[in-house]
N, C-alpha and C positions, 0 to 999 in steps of 0.2 A: 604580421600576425599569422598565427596557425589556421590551421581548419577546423571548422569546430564541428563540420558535416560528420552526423552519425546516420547508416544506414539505415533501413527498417529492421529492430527489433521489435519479437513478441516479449509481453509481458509475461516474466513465468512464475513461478509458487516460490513465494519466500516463506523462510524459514521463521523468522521474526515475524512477519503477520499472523503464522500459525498459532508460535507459544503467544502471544500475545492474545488472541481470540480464546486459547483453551485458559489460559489465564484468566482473560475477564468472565467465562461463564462459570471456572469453576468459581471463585472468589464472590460472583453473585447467588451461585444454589446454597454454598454454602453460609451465606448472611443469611440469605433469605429461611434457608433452615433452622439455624440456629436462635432466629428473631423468634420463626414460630412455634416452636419447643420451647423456649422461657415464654412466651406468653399463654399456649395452654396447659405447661406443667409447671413450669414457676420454679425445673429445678438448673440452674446455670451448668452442672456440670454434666447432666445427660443431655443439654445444645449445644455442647463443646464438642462433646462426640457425635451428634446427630451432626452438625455441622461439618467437623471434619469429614465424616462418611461421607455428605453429598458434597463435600468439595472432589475427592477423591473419586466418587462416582461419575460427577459431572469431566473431570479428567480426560476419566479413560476412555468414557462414551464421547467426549468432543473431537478427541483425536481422530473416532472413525467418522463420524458426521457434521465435520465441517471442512468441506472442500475448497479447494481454492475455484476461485470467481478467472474465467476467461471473460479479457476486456477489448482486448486489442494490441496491435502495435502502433507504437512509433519512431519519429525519424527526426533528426537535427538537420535544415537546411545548411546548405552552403554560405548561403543571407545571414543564418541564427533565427531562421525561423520555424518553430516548432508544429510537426504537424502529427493528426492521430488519423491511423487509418481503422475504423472498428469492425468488427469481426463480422455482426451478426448483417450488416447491410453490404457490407464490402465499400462502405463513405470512407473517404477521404475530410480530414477538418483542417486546413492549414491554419496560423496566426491563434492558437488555440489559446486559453487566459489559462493563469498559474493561481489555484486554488492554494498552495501551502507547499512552500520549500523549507528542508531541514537537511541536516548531516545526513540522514539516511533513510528520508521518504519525500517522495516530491509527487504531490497532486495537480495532474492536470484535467482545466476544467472546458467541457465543449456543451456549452447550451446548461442543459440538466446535467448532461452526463459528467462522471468523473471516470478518469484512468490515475491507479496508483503506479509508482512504477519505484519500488523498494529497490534499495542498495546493495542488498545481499543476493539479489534477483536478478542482477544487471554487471553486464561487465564495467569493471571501476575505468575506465576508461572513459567508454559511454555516457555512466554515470555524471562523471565529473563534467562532459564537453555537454550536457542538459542542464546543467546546474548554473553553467555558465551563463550559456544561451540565454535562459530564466531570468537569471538575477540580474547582471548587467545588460542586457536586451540591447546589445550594440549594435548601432548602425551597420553592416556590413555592405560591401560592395564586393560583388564579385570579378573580377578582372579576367580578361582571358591567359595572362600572362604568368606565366608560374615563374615564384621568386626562388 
């Protein structure tokens, strides 16, 4: 078998969490605009505009005010044991539980907390040897003997 040991990476700013975030707010101001223009003017076609505008506004203003969240790093043991080290205390979490694994977002959970740790974000390599780790959660045995 390989190694499935990945060092300490930090979590960095995906790209895909961004349009996705600027995507759900704009898509909510603008229902939510458009809801309230047909109910106090009653006319469908000035909340089609009213609505576009605040999809478009909500946009361009999500772009500059929503930052990406520092979480932490992690690390693939040599075992296949996943652990998070988090920023703000300098804790260490080994044996940490898997909130939600997918092609291209894997949640890991410690207590309360969560760490996302995106595909676009992450060397595909890394990526792949966390996904492993996660899914199959195979035994490992470390040996001192290199094959």
């Amino acid at each position: 078998m390989s190694d499935l040991s990945v060092s300490w990476l930090g979590v960095s700013r995906s790209a895909w969490r961004q349009r996705l975030e600027v995507g759900a707010l704009a898509l909510t101001a603008g229902v939510a605009t458009a809801l309230t223009l047909v109910v106090w003017l009653g006319s469908e076609p000035i909340a089609t505009i009213g609505g576009a505008g605040a999809m478009l506004l909500a946009t361009l203003t999500g772009r500059r005010l929503l930052r990406p969240q520092r979480g932490g790093h992690w690390s693939v043991r040599a075992d296949g044991v996943v652990a998070i080290w988090w920023d703000e205390g300098r804790q260490v979490s080994n044996g940490v539980a898997v909130a939600f694994v997918s092609s291209f977002l894997i949640v890991l959970r410690d207590g309360r907390r969560t760490l996302e740790v995106w595909r676009d974000a992450t060397p595909p390599v890394a990526f792949r040897r966390l996904s492993v780790a996660l899914r199959w959660r195979v035994a490992r045995t470390v040996s001192g003997v290199e094959s």
